[in-house]
N, C-alpha and C positions, 0 to 999 in steps of 0.2 A: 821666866814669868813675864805677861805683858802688862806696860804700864798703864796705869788708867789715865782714859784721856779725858771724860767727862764725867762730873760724881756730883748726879741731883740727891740730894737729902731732904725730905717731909715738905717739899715745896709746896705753897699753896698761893694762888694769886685770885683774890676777892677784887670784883668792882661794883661800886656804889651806881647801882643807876640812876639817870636823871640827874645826876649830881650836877652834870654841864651840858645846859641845856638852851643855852641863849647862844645868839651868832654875835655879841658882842661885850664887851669888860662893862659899861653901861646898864644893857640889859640885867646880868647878871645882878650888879649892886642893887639895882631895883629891887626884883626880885626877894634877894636875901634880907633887905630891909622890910620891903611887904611882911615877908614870913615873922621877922622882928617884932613886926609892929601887929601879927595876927591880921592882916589885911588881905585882900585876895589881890591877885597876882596883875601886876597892872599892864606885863607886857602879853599877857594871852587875850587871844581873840574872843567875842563873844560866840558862845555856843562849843568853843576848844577845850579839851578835856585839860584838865593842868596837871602838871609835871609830878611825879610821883618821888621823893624824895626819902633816902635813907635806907631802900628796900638794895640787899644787894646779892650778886652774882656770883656764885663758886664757879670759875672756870678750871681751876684746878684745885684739885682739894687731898693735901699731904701726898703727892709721890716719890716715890726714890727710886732711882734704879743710877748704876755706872754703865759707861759703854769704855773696853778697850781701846788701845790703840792698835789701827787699824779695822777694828769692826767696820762692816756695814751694815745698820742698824734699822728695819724701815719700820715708819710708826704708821699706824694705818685707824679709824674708826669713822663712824657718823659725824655729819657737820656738826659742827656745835659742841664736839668732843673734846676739845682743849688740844687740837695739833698744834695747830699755831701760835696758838698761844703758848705752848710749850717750847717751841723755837724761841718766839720772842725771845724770852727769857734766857735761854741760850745765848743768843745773840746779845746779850747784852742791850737789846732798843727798850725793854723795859725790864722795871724792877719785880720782885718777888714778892706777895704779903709776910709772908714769912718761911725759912727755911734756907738754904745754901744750895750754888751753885757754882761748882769747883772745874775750871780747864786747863788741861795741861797742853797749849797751843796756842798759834794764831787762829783764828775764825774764818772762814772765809762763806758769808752764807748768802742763799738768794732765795728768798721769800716773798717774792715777787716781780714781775719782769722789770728791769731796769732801775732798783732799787740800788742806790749809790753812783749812779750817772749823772750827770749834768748835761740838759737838754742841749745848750748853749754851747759844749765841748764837744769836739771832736769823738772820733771813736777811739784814735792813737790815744788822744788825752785823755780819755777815760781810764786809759790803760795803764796809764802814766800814774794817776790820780790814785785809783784801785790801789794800787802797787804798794804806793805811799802810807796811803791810811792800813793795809798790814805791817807796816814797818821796814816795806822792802828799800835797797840805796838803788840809785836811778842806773846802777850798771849791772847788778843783779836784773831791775825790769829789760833792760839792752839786750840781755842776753836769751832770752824769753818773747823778745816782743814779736818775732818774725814768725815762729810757731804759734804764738796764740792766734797772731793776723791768719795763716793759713785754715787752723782748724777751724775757727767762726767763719770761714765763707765770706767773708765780706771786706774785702780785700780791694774790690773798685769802691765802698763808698767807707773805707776807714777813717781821709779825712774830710768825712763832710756830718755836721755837727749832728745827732745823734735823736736830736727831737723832730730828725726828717727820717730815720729809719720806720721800719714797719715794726709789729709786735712780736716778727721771729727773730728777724735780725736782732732787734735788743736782744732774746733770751740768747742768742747765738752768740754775741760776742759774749753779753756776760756772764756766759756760762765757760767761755772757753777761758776769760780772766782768770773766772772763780777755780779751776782744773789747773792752770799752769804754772799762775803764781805759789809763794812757798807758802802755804798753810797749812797748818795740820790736821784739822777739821773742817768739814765740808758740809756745809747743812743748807737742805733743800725745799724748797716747799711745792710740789706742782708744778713747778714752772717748766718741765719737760713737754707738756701738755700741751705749750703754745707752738714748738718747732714738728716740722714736717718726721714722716716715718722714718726717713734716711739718716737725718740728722738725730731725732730718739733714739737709736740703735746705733748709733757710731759716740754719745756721749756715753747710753750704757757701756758700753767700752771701754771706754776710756775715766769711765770711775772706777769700772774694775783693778783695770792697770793703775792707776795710781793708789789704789787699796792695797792690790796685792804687792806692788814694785817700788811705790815711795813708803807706804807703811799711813797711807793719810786715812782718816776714822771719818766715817760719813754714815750721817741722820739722814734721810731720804722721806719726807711722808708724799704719799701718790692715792688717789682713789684707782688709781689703773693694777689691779694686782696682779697682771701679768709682766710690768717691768719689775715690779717688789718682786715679784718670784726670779727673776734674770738676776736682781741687782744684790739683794740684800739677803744675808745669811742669817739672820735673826728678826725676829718679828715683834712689837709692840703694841699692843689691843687698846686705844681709849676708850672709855665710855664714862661722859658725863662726867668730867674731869678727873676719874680715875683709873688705875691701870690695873686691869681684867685680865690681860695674859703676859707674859715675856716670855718667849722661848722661839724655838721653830717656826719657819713662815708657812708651812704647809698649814697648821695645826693654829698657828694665825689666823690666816685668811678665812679657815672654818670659822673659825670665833666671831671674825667679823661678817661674815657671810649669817650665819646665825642672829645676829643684830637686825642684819635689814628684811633675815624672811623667818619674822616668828610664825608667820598667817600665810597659809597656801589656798588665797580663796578660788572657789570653784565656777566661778560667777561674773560677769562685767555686763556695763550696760554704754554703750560707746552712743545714743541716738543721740544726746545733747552735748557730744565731747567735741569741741571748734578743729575746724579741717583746714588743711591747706589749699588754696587754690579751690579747684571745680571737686574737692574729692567732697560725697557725701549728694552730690548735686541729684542725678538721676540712681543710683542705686546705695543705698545707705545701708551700712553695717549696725543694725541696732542692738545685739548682744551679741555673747558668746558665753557657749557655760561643758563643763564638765559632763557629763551625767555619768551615773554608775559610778560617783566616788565623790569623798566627803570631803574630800582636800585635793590641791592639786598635784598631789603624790604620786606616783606611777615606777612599775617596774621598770628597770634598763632593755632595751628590747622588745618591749611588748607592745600590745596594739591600746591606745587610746584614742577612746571613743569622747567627740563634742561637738555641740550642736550651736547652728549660727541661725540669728532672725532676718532676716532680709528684707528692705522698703526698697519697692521698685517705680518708677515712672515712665521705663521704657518696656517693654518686651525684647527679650533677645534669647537665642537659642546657643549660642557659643559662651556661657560665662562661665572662667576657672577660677576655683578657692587655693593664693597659696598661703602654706604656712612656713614663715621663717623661722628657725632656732638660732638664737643667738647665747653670746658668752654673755656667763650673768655678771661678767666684771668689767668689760667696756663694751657691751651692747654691740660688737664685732660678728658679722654674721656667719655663723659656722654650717648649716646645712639647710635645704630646701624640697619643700613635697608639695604638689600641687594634686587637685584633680581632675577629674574626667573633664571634658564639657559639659556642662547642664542646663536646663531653659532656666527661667524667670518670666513672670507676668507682672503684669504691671498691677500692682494688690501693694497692701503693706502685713507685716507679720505673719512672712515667708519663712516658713523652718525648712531647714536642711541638716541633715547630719553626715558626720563625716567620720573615719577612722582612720587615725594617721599609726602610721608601723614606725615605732624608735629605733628598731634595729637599725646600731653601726654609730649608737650614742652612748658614751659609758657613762657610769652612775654619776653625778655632778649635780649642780644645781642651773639650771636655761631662763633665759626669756623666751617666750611664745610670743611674733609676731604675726599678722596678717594681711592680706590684699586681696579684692576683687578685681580680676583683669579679666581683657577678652583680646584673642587675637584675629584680625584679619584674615584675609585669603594671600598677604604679603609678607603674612609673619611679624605684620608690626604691633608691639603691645601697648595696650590700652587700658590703662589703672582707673576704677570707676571710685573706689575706695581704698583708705589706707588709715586706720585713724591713730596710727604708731602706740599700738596695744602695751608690748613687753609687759607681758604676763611674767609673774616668777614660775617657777615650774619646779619640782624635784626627782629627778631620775632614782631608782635607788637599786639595792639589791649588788649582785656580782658582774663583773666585767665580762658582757656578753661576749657571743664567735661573731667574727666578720665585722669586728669593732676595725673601721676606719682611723690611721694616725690622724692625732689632733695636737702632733707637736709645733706642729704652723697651722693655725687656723685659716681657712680657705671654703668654699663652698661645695658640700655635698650634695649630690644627684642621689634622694631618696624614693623610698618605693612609692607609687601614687598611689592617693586617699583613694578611697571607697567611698561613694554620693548617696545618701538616701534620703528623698525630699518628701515634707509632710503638706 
């Protein structure tokens, strides 16, 4: 039987807001005296709205669950859901309102890039430091030290003091710390986010192995639910401080996929959404909409039909509409359709419609992105607009024929749209 490594019991952590609300111990005295005295408040500006007192925060409100030892655990929901704040707690950096929180292990957590470094210290000495504060003896770190140096890559600037490294390098050493030294719990917050693909996919790795080989229990929360699907064999649903699912990550990630797309609108209006750069200059993407369907529903495989407005200032005869799909979990682009060539006049609320063929996309849920480009007589491409749509979308139904693998996401050469201009 495995032993448990972590055991939340009806946790709850309330915060008072406004409670601290001055940038100095001064302010503050004032302040609470005014209030004493029914006075108004002598450190706010005129015309400043003043500090709301007493009113407070459920970030987490009664959960329980244990994770074994060895679990990989990944907790996944909406900002504002109580992840991290769930960590904290874990982590011992703050307290509980009420409830228990039992570990059977050292901790070893990163909840943020370079959280336990000293700018001032070296990279060695951080190493050294880390080590210390789990409780490790300095021949235990000895023994350790040349393997961590290797796996974090950073190996020419170890010793040069750490508030000169960049924001991978930090997650890189201290993620390979947090991996090598002996802890029994591993707890994570995003911070894989910051290091390059190379390096994401060689730490997935090597939390496996020390999951499956040291027997170490690791918390993981990620918005990226394609490492949760790589990393973690059990899944955690927050919402709004409390816990909605436990079980399977498949059956997860629905859950929380569900959160972010109750509404499949049919409809966007991009004329007053801020561009980069020249996009939006001479040809402008003023809507885009569905027609023939009441949500942005659609079967796996089939043809969906939608219509774009178009503001022009040029005339040109070579302009193509593409549409990109992407993954609806890191915005990763997975396949691409473009159209014919088609003119444009220089008018404004230029309709065009289009019909893009899904075939070679299995049922899931996408982002629908878009671009107007035109290509030379050199083949060089030339983007007039782009106003970075990601539309949510829903494919549904059964697993069409001539379904393309999407075990590595990579870019699809799909059929081309059909143009019909009004």
């Amino acid at each position: 039987m495995q032993k448990t490594a972590i055991l939340v019991e009806n946790v709850t952590k309330e915060y008072m807001l406004g409670q601290i609300g001055g940038t100095t111990l001064k302010e503050e005295v004032q302040r609470l005296n005014a209030r004493i005295l029914h006075k108004e408040d002598p450190t706010r500006k005129i015309g400043e709205e003043p500090y709301v007192y007493g009113d407070r925060f459920l970030a987490l409100d009664g959960i329980s669950f244990s994770v074994k030892k060895g679990e990989r655990v990944g907790i996944i929901g909406q900002n504002g859901a109580g992840k991290s704040t769930l960590l904290k707690l874990i982590s011992r950096i703050t307290a509980p309102t009420s409830g228990d929180i039992w570990l059977n292990g050292r901790v070893a957590s990163m909840l943020e890039v370079g959280v336990g470094f000293h700018g001032e210290l070296t990279g060695r000495e951080n190493i050294y430091m880390n080590g210390a504060i789990l409780g490790m003896k300095k021949k235990e770190i000895d023994e350790k030290i040349e393997s961590i140096i290797e796996f974090s890559e950073c190996r020419q600037f170890i010793d040069t003091p750490v508030k000169r490294y960049s924001s991978g390098m930090y997650v890189k050493l201290a993620f390979s710390v947090a991996a090598h030294l002996n802890s029994e719990i591993m707890i994570m917050d995003e911070v894989l986010a910051v290091g390059d693909l190379a390096f994401q996919k060689k730490c997935l790795d090597k939390m496996n192995d020390v999951s499956r080989m040291e027997g170490k229990t690791i918390l993981y929360v990620s918005h990226n639910m394609n490492t949760i699907r790589q990393l973690c064999e059990r899944c955690i649903v927050l919402d709004h401080g409390e816990i909605i699912f436990d079980g399977d990550v498949e059956t997860g990630i629905g859950k929380y996929i569900g959160l972010n797309n109750d509404e499949y609108p049919v409809s966007y209006q991009y004329a007053d959404m801020p561009r980069r750069w020249h996009f939006g200059k001479e040809i402008l993407i003023e809507s885009f909409r569905f027609y023939d369907s009441n949500a942005a529903k659609f079967k796996a495989g089939g043809l969906i039909p939608f219509e774009v407005v178009l503001s022009s200032k040029i005339a040109r005869d070579d302009i193509i509409f593409v549409l990109m799909v992407k993954d609806r979990n890191d915005a990763q682009r997975i396949a691409a359709s473009h159209s014919e060539k088609f003119s444009i006049c220089v008018c404004k609320h230029q309709v065009f419609r289009f019909v893009f063929n899904s075939q070679g996309l299995t049922p899931d849920h996408y982002l629908f992105d878009f671009e107007i480009i035109q290509f030379n007589t050199d083949g060089v491409h030339h983007s007039y607009d782009a106003p970075g749509a990601n539309m949510p979308v829903e494919l549904t139904g059964d697993i069409p024929e001539n379904v393309w693998s999407t075990e590595y996401w990579g870019s699809i050469r799909m059929k081309d749209m059909e143009v019909f201009s009004e």
